[in-house]
VOPAGU-2260 file (C-alpha; in pm, 1 decimal, decimal comma):
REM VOPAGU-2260
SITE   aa  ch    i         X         Y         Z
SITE  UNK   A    0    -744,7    1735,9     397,9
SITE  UNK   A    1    -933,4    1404,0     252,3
SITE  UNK   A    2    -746,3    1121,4     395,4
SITE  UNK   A    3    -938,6     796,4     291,9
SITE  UNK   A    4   -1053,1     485,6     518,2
SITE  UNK   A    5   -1108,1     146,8     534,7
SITE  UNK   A    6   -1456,1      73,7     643,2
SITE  UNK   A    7   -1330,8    -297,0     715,3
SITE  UNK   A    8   -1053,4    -154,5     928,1
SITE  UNK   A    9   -1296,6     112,7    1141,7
SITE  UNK   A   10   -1430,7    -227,9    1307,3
SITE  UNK   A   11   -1136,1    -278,4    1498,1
SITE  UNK   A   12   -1115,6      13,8    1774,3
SITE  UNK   A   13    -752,7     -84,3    1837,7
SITE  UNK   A   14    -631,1      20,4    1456,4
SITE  UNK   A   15    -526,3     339,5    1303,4
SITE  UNK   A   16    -527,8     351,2     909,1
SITE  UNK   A   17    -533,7     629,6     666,2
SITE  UNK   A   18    -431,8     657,0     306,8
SITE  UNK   A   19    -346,4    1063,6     205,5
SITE  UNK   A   20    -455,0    1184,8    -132,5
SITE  UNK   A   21    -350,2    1470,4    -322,3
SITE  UNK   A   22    -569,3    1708,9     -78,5
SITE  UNK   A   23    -400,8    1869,8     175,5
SITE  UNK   A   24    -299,2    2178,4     315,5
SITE  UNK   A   25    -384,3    2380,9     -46,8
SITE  UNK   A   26     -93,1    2188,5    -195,8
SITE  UNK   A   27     -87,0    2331,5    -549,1
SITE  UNK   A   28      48,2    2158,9    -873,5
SITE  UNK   A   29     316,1    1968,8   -1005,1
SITE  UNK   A   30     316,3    1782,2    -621,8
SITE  UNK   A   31      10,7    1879,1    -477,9
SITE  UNK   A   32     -42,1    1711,2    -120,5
SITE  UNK   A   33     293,4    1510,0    -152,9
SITE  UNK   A   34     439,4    1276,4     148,1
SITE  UNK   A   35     774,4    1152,2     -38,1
SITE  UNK   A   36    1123,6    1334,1     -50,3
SITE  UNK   A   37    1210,3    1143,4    -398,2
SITE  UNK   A   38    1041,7    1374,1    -622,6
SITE  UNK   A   39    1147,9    1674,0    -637,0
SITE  UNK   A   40     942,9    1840,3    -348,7
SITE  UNK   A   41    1073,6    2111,2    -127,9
SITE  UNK   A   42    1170,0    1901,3     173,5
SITE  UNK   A   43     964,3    2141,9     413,3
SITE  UNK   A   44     684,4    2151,6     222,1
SITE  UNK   A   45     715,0    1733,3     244,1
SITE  UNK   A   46     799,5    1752,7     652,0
SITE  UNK   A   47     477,4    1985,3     691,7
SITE  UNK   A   48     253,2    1779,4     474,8
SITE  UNK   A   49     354,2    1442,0     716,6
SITE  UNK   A   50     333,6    1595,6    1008,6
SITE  UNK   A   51     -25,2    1747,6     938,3
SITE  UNK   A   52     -85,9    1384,1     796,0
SITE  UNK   A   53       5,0    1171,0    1060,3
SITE  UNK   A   54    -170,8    1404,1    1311,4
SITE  UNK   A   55    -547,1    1361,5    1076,4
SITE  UNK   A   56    -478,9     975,0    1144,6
SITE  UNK   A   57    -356,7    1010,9    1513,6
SITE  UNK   A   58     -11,2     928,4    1513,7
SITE  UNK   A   59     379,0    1091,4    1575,8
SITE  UNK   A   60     568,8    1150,2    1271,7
SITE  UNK   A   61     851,5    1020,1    1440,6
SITE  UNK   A   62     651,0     684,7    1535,3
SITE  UNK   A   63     670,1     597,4    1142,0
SITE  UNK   A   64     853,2     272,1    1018,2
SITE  UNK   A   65     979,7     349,6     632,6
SITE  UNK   A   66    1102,2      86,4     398,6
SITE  UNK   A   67    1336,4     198,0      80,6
SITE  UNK   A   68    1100,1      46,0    -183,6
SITE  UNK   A   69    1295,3    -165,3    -427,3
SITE  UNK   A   70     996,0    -431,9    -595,2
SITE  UNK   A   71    1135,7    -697,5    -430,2
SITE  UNK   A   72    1032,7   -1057,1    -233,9
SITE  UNK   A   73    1217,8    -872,5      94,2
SITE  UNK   A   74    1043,1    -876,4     402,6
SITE  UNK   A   75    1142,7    -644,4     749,2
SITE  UNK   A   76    1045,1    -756,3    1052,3
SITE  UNK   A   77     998,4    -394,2    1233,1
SITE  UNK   A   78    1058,5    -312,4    1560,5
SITE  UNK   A   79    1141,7      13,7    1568,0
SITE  UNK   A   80    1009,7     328,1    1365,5
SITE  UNK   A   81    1247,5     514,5    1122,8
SITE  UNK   A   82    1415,2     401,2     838,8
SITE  UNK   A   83    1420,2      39,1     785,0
SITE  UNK   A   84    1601,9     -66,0     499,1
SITE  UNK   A   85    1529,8    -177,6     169,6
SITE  UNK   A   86    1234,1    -436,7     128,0
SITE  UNK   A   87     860,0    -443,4     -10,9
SITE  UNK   A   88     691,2    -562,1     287,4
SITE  UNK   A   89     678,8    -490,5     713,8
SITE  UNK   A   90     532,4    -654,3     987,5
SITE  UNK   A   91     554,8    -530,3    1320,9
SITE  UNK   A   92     377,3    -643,2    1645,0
SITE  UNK   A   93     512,4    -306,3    1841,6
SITE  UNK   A   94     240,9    -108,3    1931,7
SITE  UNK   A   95     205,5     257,1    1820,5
SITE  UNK   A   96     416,6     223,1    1501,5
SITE  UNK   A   97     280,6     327,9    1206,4
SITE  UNK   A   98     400,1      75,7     884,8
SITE  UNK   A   99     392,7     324,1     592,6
SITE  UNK   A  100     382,6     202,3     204,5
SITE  UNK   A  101     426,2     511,5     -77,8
SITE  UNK   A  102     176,8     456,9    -371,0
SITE  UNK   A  103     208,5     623,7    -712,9
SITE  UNK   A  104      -4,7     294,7    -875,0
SITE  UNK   A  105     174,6      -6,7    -716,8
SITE  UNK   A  106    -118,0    -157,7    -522,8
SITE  UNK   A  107     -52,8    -146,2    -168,1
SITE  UNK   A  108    -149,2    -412,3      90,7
SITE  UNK   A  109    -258,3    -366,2     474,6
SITE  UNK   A  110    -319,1    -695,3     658,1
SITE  UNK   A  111    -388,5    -698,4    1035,7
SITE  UNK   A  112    -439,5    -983,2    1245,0
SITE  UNK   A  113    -731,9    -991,8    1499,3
SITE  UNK   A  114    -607,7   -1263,5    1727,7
SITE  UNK   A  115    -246,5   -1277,3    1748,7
SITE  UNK   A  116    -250,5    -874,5    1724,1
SITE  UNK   A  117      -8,4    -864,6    1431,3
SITE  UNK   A  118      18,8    -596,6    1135,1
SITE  UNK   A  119     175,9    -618,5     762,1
SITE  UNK   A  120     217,9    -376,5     517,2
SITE  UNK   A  121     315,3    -493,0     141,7
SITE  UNK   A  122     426,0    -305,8    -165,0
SITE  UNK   A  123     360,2    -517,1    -459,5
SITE  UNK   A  124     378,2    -393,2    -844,2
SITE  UNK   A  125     423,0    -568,5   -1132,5
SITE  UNK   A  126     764,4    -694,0   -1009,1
SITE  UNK   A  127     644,0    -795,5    -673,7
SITE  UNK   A  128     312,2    -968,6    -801,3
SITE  UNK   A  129     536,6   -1159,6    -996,6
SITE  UNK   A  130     782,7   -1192,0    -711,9
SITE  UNK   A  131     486,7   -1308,4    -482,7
SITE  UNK   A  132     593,7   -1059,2    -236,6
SITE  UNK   A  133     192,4   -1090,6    -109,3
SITE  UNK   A  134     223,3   -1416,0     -97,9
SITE  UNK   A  135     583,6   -1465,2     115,2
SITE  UNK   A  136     435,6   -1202,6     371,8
SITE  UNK   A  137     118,9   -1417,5     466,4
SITE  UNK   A  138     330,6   -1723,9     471,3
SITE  UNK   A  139     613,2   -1545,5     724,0
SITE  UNK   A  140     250,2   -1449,2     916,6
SITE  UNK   A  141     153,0   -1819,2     935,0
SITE  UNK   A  142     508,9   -1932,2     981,2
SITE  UNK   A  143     672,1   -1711,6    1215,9
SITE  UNK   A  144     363,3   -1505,0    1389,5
SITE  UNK   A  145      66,7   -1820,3    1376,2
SITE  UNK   A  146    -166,9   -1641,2    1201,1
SITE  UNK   A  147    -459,8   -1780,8    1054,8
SITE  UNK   A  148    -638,2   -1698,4     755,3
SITE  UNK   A  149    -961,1   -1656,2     938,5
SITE  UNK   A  150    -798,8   -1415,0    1162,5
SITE  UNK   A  151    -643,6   -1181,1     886,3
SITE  UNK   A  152    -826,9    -885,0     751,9
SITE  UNK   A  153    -674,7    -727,8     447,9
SITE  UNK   A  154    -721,7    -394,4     270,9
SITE  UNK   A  155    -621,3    -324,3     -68,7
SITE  UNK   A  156    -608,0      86,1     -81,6
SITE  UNK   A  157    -619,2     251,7    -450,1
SITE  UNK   A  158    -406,4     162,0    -738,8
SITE  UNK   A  159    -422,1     133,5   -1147,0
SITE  UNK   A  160    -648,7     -53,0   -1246,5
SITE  UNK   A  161    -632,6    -295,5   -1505,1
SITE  UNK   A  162    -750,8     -73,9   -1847,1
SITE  UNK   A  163    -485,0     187,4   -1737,1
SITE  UNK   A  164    -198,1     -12,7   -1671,5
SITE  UNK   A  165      -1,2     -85,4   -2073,0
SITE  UNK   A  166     278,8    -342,5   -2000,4
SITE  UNK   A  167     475,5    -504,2   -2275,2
SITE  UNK   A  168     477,6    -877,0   -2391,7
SITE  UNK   A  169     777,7    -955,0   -2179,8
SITE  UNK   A  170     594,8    -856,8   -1861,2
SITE  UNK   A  171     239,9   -1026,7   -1966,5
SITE  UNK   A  172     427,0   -1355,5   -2014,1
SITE  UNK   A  173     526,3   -1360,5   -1673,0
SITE  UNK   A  174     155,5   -1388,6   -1559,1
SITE  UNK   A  175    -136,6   -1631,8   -1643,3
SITE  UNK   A  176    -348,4   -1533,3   -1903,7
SITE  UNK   A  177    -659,5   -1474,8   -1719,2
SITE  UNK   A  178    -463,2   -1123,4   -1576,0
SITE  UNK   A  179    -368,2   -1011,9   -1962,8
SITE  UNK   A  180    -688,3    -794,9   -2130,5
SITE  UNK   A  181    -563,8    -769,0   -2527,4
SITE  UNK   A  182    -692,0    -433,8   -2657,6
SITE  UNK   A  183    -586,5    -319,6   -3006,8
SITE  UNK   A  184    -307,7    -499,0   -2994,7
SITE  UNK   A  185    -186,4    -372,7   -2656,8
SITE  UNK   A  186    -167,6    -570,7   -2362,9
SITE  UNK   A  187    -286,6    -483,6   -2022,5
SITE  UNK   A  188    -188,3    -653,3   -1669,5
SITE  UNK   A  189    -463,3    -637,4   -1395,7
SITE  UNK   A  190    -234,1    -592,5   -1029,7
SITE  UNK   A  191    -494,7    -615,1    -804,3
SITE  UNK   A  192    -646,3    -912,1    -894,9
SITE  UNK   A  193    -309,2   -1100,9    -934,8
SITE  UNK   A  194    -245,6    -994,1    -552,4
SITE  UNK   A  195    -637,6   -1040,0    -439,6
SITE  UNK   A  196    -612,7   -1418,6    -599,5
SITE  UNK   A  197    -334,5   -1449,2    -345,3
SITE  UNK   A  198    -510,0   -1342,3     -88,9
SITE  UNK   A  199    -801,7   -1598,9    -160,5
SITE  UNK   A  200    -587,9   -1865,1    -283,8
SITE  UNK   A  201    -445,9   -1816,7      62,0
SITE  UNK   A  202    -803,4   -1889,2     265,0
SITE  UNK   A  203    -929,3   -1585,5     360,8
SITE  UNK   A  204   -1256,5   -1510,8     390,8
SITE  UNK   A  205   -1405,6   -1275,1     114,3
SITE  UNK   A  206   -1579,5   -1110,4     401,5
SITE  UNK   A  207   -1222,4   -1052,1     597,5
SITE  UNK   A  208   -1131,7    -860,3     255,7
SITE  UNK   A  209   -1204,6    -510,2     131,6
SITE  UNK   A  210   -1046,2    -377,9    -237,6
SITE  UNK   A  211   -1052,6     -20,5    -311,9
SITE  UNK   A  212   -1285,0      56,7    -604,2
SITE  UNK   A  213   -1048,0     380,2    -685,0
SITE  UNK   A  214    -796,1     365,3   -1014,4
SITE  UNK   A  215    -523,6     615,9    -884,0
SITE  UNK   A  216    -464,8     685,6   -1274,8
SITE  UNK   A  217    -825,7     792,8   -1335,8
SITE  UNK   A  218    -890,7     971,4    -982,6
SITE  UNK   A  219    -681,1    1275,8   -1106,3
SITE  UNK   A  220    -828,9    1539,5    -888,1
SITE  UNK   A  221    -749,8    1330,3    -588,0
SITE  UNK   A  222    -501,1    1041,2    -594,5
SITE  UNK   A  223    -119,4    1076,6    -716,9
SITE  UNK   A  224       9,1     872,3   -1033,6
SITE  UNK   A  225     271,8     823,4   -1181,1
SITE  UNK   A  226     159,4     631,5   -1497,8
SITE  UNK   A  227     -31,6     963,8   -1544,0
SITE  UNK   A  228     207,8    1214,7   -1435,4
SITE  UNK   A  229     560,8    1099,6   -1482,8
SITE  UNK   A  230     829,5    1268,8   -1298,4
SITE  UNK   A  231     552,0    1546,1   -1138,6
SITE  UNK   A  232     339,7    1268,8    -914,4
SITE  UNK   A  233     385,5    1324,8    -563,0
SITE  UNK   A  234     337,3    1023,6    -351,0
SITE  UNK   A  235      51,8     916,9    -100,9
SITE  UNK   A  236     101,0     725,9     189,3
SITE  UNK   A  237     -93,2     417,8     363,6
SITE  UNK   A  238     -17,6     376,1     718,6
SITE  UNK   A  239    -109,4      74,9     952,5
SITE  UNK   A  240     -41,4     104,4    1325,6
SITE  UNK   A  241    -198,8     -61,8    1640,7
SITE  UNK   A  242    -308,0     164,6    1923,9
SITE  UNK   A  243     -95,0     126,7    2259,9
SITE  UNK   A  244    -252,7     119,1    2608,1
């Protein structure tokens, strides 16, 4: 199984964080190593492929907190693991309960704060960029949970990348220019750094930041799309939790 890390997250003993990739258990095409029940995958197949997941990263399956992913500005406060409703972002300060965010090529967020022992996990496309979904999540952190920017470390785990990711002129108006790359007459919208000037914009340190360099639309062999694949991509999963005592 190749689950990927967060070298900026290993310095904190007290986290567990993994992102799955399309490797797993000898998972063969259209799904491959799929963690999501939406597509089309045999629901045991899915059940087997989380379990053996969550065990690589060190946590239950049944100590998972799901959100119903809708690209919106909707925020759940979790306290308990299961299903959670419909929003884009969690934050939880429960011990041993994992946040988990399904990726396709929305860029997903993980945010963890050192002092006041706080985690976030944000779902934030093209709709939730422009939503500021990012950006409403580190202000309930401030607001409700005290946290500090110099406290926060954020990781940014694989999405499409800015040559790979076509939108039409009704979505590229909706951003500032500097995110728009014109191409032979095409237009292309750059996610990541929308959500990383957010991050910034916000005060935290570059240093308290790590991006993925890995396009999930180019990284075929390993990371689902759906961009790329349409109605076969599977789904991968990056899970946040804080260790209990």
């Amino acid at each position: 199984m190749r689950v990927i890390k967060s070298s900026l997250f290993e310095r904190f003993p007290e986290l567990i964080f993994g992102f799955s990739t399309k490797i797993g258990l000898n998972r063969k095409t259209p799904f491959f190593f799929n963690l999501s029940f939406t597509v089309g995958d045999d629901e045991t197949v899915v059940k087997e492929n989380r379990s053996a997941f969550f065990d690589a990263i060190g946590l239950m399956s049944s100590k998972i907190a799901y959100q119903k992913q809708i690209h919106s500005d909707t925020i759940t406060v979790v306290e308990r693991p299961g299903p959670n409703g419909e929003s884009d972002a969690m934050i939880t300060v429960q011990q041993n309960i994992g946040l988990a965010i399904f990726v396709a090529d929305c860029t997903p967020i993980f945010i963890y704060d050192k002092k006041n022992k706080v985690v976030a996990a944000v779902h934030s496309g093209w709709r939730g960029a422009e939503r500021q979904i990012l950006n409403i999540t580190l202000s309930k952190l401030f607001d409700q949970f005290n946290s500090q920017p110099q406290n926060l470390f954020v990781y940014f785990g694989p999405s499409i990348s800015q040559k790979n990711y076509e939108v039409g002129e009704e979505v590229a108006m909706l951003f500032d220019h500097k995110y728009i790359q014109e191409n032979s007459g095409k237009l292309f919208l750059d996610v990541p750094r929308v959500n990383a000037d957010i991050v910034f914009e916000f005060g935290i340190p570059n240093s308290n930041v790590e991006i993925s360099p890995l396009c999930t639309f180019e990284e075929n062999e390993l990371l689902h799309s759906y961009r790329r694949d349409g109605k076969f991509s599977g789904r991968s999963l990056g899970v946040i939790a804080m260790r209990g005592k």
